[in-house]
C-alpha positions in Angstrom: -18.7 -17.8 1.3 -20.1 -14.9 -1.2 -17.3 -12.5 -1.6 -17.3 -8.8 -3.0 -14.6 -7.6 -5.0 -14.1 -4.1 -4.6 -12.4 -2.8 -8.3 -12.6 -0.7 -11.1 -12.5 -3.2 -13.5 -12.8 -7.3 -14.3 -10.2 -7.5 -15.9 -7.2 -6.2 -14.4 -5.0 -8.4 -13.3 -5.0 -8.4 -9.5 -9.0 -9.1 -10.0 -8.9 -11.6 -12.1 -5.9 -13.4 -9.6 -8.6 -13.2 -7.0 -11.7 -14.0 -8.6 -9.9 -17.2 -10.0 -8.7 -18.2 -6.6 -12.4 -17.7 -4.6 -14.0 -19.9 -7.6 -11.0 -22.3 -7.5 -12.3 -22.5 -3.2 -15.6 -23.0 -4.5 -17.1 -19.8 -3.1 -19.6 -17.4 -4.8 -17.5 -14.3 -6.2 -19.0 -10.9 -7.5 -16.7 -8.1 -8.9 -18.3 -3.9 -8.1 -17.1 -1.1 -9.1 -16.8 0.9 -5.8 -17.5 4.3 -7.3 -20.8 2.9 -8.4 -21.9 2.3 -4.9 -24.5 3.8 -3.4 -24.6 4.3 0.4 -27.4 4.5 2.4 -28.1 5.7 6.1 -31.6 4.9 7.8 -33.2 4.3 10.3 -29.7 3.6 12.1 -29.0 0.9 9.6 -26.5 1.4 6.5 -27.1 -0.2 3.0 -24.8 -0.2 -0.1 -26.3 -0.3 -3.6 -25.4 -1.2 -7.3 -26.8 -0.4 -9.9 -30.2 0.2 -8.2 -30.0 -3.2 -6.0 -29.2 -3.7 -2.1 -25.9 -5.7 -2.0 -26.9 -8.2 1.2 -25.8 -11.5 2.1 -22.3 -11.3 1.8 -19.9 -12.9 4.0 -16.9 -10.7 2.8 -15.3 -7.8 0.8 -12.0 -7.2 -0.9 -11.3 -4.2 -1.5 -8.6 -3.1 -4.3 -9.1 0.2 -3.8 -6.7 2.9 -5.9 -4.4 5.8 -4.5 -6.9 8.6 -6.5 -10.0 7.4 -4.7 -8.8 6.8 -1.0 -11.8 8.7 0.5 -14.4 7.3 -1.3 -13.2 3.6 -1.0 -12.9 4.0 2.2 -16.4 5.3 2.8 -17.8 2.0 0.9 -15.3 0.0 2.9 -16.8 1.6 6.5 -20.5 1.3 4.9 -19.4 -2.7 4.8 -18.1 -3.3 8.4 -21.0 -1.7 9.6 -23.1 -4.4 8.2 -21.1 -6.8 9.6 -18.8 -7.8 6.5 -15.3 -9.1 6.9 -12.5 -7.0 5.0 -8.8 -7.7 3.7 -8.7 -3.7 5.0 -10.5 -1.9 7.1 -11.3 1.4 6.1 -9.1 3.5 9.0 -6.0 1.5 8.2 -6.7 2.3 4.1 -6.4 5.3 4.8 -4.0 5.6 7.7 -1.7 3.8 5.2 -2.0 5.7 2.4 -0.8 8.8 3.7 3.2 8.3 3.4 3.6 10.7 6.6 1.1 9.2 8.7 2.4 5.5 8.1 6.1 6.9 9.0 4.9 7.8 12.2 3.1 5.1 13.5 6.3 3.1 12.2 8.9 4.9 13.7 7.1 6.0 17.2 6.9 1.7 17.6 10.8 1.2 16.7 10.4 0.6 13.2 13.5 1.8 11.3 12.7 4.2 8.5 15.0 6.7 6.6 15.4 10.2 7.9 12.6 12.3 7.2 11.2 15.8 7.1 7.8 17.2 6.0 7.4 21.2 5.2 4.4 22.6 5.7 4.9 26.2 5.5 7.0 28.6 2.7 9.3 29.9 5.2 10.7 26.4 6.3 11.3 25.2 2.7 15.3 27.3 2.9 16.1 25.4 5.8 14.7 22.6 7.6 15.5 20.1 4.5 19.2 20.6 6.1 18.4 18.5 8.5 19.2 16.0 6.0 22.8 16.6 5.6 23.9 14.8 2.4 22.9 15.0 -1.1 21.0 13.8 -3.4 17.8 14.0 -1.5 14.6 12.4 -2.0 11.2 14.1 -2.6 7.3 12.2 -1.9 3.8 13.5 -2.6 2.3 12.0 0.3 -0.7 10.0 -1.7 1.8 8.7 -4.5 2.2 5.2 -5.9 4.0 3.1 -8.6 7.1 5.7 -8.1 4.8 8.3 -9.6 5.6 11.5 -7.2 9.2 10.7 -6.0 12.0 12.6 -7.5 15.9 13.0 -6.5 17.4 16.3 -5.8 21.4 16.0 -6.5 21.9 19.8 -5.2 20.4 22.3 -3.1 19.4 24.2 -5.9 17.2 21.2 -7.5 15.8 20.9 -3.9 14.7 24.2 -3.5 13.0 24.8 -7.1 11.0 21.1 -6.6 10.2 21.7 -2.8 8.7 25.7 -4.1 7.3 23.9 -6.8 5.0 21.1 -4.8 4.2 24.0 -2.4 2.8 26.2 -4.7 1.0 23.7 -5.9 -0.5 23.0 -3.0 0.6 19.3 -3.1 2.1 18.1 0.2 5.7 16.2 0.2 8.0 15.0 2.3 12.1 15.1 1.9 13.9 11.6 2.7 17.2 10.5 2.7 19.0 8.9 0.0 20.1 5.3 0.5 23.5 4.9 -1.8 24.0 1.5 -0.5 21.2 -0.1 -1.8 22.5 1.0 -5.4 18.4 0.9 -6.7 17.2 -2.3 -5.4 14.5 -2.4 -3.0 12.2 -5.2 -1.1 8.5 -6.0 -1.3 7.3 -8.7 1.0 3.9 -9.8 0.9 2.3 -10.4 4.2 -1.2 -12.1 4.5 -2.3 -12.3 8.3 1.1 -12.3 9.6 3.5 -14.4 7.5 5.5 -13.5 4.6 3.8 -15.5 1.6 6.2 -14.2 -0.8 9.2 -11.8 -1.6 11.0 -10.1 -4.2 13.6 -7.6 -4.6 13.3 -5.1 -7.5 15.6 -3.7 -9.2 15.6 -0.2 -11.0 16.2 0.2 -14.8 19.7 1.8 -15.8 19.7 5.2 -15.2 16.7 5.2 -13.1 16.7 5.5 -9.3 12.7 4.1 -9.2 12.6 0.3 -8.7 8.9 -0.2 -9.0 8.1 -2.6 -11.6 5.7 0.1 -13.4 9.0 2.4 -14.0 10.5 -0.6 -15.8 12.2 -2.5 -12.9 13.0 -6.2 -13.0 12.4 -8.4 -10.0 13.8 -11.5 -8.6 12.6 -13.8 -5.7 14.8 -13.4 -2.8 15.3 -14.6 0.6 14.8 -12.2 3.4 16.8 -12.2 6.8 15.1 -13.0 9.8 15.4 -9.5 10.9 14.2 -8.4 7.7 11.0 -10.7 8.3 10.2 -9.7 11.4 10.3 -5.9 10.4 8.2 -6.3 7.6 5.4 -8.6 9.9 5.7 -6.2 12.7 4.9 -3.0 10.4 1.8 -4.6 9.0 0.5 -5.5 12.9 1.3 -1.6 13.5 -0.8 -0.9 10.9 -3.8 -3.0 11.3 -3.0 -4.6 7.7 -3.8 -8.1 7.4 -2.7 -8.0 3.7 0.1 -5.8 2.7 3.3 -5.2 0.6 5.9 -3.9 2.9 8.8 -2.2 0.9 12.4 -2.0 2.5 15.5 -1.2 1.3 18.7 -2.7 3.2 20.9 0.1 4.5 24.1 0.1 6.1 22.3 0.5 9.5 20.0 -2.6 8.4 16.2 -2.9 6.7 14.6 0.7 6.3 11.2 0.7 5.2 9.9 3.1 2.9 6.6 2.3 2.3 3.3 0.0 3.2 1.3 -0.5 1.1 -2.4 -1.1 1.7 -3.7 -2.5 -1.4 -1.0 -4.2 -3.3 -1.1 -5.1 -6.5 -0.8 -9.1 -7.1 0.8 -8.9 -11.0 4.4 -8.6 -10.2 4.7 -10.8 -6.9 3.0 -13.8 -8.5 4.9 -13.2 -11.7 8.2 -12.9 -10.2 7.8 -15.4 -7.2 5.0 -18.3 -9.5 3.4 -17.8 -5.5 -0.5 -17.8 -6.0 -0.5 -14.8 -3.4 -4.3 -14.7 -4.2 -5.3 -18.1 -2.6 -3.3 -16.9 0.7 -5.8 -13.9 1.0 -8.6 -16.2 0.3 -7.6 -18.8 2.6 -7.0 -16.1 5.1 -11.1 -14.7 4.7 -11.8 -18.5 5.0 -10.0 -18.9 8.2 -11.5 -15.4 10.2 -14.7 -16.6 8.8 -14.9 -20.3 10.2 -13.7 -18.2 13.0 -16.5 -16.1 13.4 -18.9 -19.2 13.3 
C-alpha cells in the first residue's frame, strides 16, 4: 500500500511507531503535515496539495490529528474519503469524539455507563443545576481538552462556583462530572483496533494529584480487564464509528464508567507500558479493509 501520515511532525513518537511498522509491512509511507494541506474543489472533484504538489495514488491515510486543530484535520480527513482513501478515522467521528459532551451522549443514550453529568450553558443555571450532583468534590471538563489539561476538582461549593463563573466568562464551555472516590486515582485505557482490545493499561495518578494521564506524571501498569470491562470499551468505539481508539474507564462501585474516547490516541505510553507494538495492529488493520476492498 502507499500510506499518508497525517502529523505535525516526523519525529514524535506515535509517527515514528507507525512509519516503522508500514516500512516493517513493506508498504510505501509518507509523513504531511496536515496544516500544510491544501484543499481543492472543482469541477465536482476534490484534490489535496503539499507543498505545491497533488497528493494522488494513495491507498490510505492516518490521521494523528491534535485536540487544537479538530476542524481543520477534519476538513483534510473529509477532502480524503472523498477521493476514495481509507482512514483509521473518518472525519464525523473525529469530531463527534472530540467533543467530551457529544461522546457522553451517544454513549449513554446506547446503555453505555458513564458518570453523572451536567453541562451549563447559561449564567443563570451555574447556582444551581451543578446540585444535581449531590456530593463533593466535583469534577470540571472543557469539552475539547486532552492529556488532563482542562479538568479540575472542586472540594466545595464555593471552589465550584468561582471555576464554573470563571469558564463562563471565558466563554469556554465545561461540563461538571461526578467524582469517583473508589477508584482512588487509577483509571483504564484500552486500545481497540477494529474491534479487539490489543492492549491495556491502568494509570495511576502521581501523589497528590487526582489526574492519571501519563503527561501529568502518572505511572502505568499492564492490566487484565474483565469481560464486562472488554465488552464496554469494544462496544463504545462501534458507537462511535472508531475503528482505532483509546477508551478510558474507571471502575466504580456500580462497575466500568467511561470517561472518555479518545479519537486519536497517542501510541508512546501503551507500547511502553504494555512492550504491545499497537502500531502494527493499525497497520494490519488498513491491510485487511484494503485486501477487502479488492
Amino acid at each position: 500500500m502507499r500510506l499518508l501520515i497525517l502529523s505535525r511532525s516526523g519525529e514524535l513518537y506515535s509517527t515514528r511507531s507507525l512509519f516503522t511498522a508500514a516500512r516493517r509491512r513493506n508498504h510505501f509511507v509518507r509523513i504531511v503535515d496536515h496544516l500544510g494541506c491544501d484543499l481543492l474543489i472543482e469541477n465536482g472533484a476534490n484534490k489535496v496539495f503539499y507543498n505545491g504538489q497533488s497528493l494522488i495514488g494513495y491507498d490510505a491515510v492516518i490521521p494523528r490529528i491534535g485536540h487544537t486543530v479538530t476542524g481543520q484535520g477534519a476538513a483534510v480527513i473529509r477532502h480524503f474519503e472523498s477521493m476514495g482513501l481509507l482512514t483509521t478515522i473518518s472525519a464525523d467521528a473525529l469530531i463527534r469524539a472530540r467533543d467530551k459532551m457529544s461522546c457522553l451522549q451517544v454513549l449513554s443514550h446506547k446503555g453505555i455507563p458513564v458518570p453523572t453529568t451536567v453541562m451549563v450553558n447559561t449564567y443563570a443555571e451555574i447556582h444551581h443545576l451543578h446540585k444535581k450532583i449531590v456530593a463533593y468534590p466535583k469534577i470540571l471538563k472543557v469539552l475539547s481538552g486532552t492529556h488532563g489539561l482542562g479538568v479540575l476538582k472542586a472540594d466545595d461549593e464555593q471552589s465550584l462556583i468561582v471555576m464554573m463563573e470563571a469558564f463562563y466568562n471565558l466563554k469556554q464551555k465545561m461540563i461538571v462530572q461526578e467524582f469517583i472516590a473508589e477508584s482512588s486515582g487509577h483509571d483504564i485505557r484500552a486500545f481497540v483496533v477494529n474491534g479487539e482490545i490489543v492492549a491495556s493499561m491502568m494509570r495511576t495518578a502521581p501523589e497528590g494529584e487526582f489526574r492519571s494521564n501519563l503527561h501529568r506524571g502518572g505511572h502505568g501498569k499492564p492490566v487484565l480487564l474483565s469481560p464486562h470491562e472488554r465488552e464496554v470499551a469494544i462496544e463504545a468505539t462501534r458507537l462511535l464509528d472508531l475503528p482505532v481508539a483509546g477508551v478510558d474507564m474507571l471502575r466504580s462501585n456500580r462497575g466500568p464508567l467511561v470517561i472518555e474516547v479518545n479519537a486519536s490516541p497517542g501510541l508512546e505510553g501503551i507500547e511502553t507500558v504494555t512492550k504491545v507494538d499497537v502500531a502494527k495492529k493499525i497497520i494490519l488493520y488498513l491491510e485487511s479493509r484494503r485486501k477487502g476492498s479488492i
